[in-house]
PAZAPA-4460 file (N, C-alpha, C; in steps of 0.05 Angstrom, whole numbers, plus 32768, in hexadecimal, padded with zeros to 4 digits):
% residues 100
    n_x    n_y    n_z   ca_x   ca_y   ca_z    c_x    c_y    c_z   seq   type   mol
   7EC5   7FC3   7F12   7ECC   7FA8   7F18   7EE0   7FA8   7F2F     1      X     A
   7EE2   7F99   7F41   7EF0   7F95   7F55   7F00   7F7B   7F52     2      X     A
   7F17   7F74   7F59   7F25   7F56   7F51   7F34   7F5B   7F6B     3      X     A
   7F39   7F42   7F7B   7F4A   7F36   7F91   7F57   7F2C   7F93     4      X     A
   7F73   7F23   7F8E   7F7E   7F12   7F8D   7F98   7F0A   7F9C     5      X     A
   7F9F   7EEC   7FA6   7FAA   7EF0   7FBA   7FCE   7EF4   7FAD     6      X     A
   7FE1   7F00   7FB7   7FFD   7F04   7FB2   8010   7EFC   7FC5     7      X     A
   8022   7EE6   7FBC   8034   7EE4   7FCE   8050   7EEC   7FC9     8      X     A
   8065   7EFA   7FDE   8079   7F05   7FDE   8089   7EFB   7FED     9      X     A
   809B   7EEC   7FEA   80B3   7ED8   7FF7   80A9   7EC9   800B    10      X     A
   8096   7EC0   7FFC   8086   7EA4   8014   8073   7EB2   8028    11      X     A
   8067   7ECF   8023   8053   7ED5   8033   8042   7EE1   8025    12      X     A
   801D   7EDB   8028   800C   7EE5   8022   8004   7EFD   8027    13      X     A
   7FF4   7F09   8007   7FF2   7F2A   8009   7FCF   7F24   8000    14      X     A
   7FC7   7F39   8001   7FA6   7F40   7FEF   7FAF   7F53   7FE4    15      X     A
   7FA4   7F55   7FC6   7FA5   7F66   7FAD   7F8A   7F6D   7FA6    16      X     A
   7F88   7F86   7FA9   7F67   7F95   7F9F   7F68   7FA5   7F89    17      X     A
   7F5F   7F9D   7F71   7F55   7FB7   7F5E   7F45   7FBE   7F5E    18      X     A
   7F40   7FD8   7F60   7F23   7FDF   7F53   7F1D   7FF5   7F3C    19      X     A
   7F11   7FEE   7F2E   7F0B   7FF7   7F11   7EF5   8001   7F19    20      X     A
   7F02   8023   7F1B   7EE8   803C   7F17   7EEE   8049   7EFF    21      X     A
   7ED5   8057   7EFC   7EDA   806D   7EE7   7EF8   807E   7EDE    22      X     A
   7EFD   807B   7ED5   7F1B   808C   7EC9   7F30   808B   7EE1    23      X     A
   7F36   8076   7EF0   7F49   8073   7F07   7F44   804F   7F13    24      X     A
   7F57   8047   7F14   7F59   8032   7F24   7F64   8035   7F36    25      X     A
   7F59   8029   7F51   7F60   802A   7F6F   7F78   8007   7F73    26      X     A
   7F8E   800C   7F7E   7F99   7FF9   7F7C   7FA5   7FF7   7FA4    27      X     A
   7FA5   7FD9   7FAD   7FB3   7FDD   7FC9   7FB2   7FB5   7FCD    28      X     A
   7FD0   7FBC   7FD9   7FD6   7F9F   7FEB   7FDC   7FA4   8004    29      X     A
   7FD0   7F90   8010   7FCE   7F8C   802C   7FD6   7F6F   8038    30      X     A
   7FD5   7F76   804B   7FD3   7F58   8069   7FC9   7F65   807F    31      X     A
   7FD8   7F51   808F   7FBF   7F5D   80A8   7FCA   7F73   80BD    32      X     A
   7FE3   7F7C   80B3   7FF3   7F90   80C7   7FEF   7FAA   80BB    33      X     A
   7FEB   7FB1   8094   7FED   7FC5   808A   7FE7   7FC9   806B    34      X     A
   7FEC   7FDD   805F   7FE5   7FDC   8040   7FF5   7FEC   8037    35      X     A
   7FF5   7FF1   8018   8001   8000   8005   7FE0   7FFF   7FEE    36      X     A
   7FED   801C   7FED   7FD6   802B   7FCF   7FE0   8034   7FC0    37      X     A
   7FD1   803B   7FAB   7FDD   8048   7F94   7FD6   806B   7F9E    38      X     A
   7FD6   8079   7F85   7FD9   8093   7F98   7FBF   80A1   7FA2    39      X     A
   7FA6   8092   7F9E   7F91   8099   7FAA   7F8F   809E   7FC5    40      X     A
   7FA1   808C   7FD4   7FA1   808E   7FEC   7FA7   80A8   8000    41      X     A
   7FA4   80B3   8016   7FAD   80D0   8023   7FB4   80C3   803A    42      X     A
   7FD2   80C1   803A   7FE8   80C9   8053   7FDF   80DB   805F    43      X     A
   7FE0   80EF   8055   7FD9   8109   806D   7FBE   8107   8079    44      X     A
   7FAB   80FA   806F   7F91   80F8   8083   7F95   80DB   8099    45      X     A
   7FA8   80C8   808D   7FAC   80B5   80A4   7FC8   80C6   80BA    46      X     A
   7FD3   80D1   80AA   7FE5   80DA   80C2   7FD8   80F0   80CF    47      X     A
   7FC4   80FE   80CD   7FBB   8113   80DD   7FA4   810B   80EE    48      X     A
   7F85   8108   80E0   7F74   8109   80E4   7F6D   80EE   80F0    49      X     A
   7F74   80D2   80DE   7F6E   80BE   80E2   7F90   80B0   80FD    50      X     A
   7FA2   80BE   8107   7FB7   80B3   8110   7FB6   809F   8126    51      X     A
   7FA4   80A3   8132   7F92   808E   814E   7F95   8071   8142    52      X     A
   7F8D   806B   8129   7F83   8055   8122   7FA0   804E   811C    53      X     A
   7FB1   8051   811C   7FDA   8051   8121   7FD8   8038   8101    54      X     A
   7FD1   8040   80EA   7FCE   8033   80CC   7FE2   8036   80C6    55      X     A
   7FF2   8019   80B4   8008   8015   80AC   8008   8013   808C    56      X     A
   800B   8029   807E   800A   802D   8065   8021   803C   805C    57      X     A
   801A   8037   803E   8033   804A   8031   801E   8048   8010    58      X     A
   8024   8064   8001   8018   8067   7FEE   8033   8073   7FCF    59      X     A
   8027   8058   7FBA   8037   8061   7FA8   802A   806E   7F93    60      X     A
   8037   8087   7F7E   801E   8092   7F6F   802D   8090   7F59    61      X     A
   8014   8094   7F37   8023   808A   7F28   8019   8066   7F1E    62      X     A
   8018   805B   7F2B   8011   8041   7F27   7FF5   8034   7F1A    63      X     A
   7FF9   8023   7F09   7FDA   8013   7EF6   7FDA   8005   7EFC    64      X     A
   7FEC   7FEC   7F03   7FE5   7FDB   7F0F   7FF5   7FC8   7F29    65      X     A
   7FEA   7FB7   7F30   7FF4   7FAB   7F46   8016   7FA0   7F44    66      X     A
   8020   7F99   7F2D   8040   7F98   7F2D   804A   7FAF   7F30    67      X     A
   8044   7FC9   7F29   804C   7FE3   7F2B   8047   7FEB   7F46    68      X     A
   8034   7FEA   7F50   8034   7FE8   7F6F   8048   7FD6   7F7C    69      X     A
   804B   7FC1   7F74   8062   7FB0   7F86   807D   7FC2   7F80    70      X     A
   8084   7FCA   7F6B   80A2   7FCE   7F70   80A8   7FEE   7F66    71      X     A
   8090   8000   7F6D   808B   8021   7F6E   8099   8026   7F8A    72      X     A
   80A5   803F   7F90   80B4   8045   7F9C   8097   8058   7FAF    73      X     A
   80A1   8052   7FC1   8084   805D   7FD8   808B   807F   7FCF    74      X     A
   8071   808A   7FD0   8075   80AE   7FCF   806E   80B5   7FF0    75      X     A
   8063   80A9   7FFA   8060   80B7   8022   805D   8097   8034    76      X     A
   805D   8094   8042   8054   8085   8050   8044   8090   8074    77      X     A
   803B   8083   807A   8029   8082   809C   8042   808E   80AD    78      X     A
   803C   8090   80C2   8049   8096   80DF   8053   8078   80E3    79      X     A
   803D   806A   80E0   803B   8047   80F3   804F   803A   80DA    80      X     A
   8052   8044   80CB   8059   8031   80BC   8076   8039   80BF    81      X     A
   807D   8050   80B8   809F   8054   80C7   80A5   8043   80DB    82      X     A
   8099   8043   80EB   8099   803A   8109   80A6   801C   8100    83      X     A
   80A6   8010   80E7   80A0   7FF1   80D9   80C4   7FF1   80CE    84      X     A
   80CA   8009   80C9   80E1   800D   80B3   80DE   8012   8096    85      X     A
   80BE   8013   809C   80B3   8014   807A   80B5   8048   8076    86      X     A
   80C4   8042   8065   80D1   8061   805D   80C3   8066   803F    87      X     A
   80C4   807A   803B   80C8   8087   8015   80D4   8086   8008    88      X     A
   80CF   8077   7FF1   80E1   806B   7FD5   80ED   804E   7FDF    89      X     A
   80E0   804B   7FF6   80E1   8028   7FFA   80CC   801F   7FD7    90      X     A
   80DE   8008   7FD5   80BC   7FFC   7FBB   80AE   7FEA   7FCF    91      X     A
   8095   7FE5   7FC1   8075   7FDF   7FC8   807F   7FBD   7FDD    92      X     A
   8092   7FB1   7FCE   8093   7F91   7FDC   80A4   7F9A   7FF3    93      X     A
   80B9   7FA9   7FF3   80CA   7FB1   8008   80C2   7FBE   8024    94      X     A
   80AE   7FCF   8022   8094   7FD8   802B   8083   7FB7   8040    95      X     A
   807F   7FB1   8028   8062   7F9A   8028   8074   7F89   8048    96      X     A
   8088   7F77   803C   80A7   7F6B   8050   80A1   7F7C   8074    97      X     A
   80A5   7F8C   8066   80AF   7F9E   8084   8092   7F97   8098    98      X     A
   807A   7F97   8089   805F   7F8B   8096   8063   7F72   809B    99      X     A
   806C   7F67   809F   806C   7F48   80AE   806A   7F4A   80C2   100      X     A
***
């Protein structure tokens, strides 16, 4: 099952994705500058392989659901996303902010 829903964080809109796979849920909020995931996500293939595409993410692990994502302390984040002020052990909304 997949669910969407929209989230707002001090007066600005987010998108919220779950997705319900087999023995793991994929979790991430976005806009239109960047995202946060739960720990499925790979930093090291956006900061290496994929770095051209200059992606503004940060990945928290550990997390079930989307409030745990909002206020989980990031474990790595992007190149591009430093670049934002967005760091490690920022939480998920503090993160999210810095994308405006």
């Amino acid at each position: 099952m997949v669910t969407i829903e929209p989230i707002m964080i001090k007066g600005h809109f987010f998108t919220a994705v779950v997705v319900q796979l087999p023995k793991t849920t994929l979790l991430t909020i976005s806009n239109n500058t960047g995202y946060i995931m739960c720990g499925a996500l790979d930093v090291g293939l956006l900061n290496s392989r994929l770095v051209d595409r200059k992606i503004v993410a940060g990945r928290a692990v550990g997390v079930k659901t989307i409030d745990e994502l909002l206020t989980a302390p990031l474990e790595s984040v992007t190149y591009e996303a430093e670049q934002l002020g967005i760091t490690e052990g920022m939480s998920g909304v503090e993160a999210l902010l810095k994308m405006i």
